[in-house]
N, C-alpha and C positions, 0 to 999 in steps of 0.2 A: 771601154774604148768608145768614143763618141763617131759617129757617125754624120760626113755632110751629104747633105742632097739639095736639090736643088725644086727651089718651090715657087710657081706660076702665081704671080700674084695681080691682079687684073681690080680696076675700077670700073663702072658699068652705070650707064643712064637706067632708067626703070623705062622704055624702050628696049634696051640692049645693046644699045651701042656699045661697043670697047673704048673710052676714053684714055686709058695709060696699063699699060702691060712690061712687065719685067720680072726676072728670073733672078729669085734671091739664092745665095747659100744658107743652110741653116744647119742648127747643130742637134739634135735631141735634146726638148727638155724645151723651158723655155726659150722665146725669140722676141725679140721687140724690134717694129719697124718704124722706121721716122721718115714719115713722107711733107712734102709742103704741098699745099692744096688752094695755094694761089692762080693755078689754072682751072678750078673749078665754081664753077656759079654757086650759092647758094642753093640749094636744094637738096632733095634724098636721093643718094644713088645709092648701089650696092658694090660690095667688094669681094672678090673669092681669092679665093686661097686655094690651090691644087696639088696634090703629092703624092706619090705613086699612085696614081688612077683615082685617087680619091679628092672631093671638091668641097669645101666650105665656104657658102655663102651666106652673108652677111647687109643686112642696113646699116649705111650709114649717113647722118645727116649735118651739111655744111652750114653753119649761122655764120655770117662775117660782123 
């Protein structure tokens, strides 16, 4: 049986700032998300992932 929850998914300046925060469903197992990134500048920000108390964060870098 597959289980949802729900998972804190957040963009972040290398500052810290919060730039876009939203709360997905997911399923066990794999997830794929599709964001557009047309409000973001070129640059490296980070992204985290959050779920049950646990946080994975990540680099990622914008080329237009």
């Amino acid at each position: 049986m597959l289980s949802k929850s729900g998972v804190i998914f957040k963009i972040i300046t290398i500052k810290g700032q919060v730039l876009y925060q939203d709360v997905w469903q997911a399923n066990n197992g794999e997830n794929k998300i599709q964001l557009t990134t047309d409000f973001l500048a070129n640059g490296i920000y980070y992204y985290s992932l959050e779920y049950q108390g646990r946080t994975i964060v990540k680099k990622m870098t914008i080329q237009k």
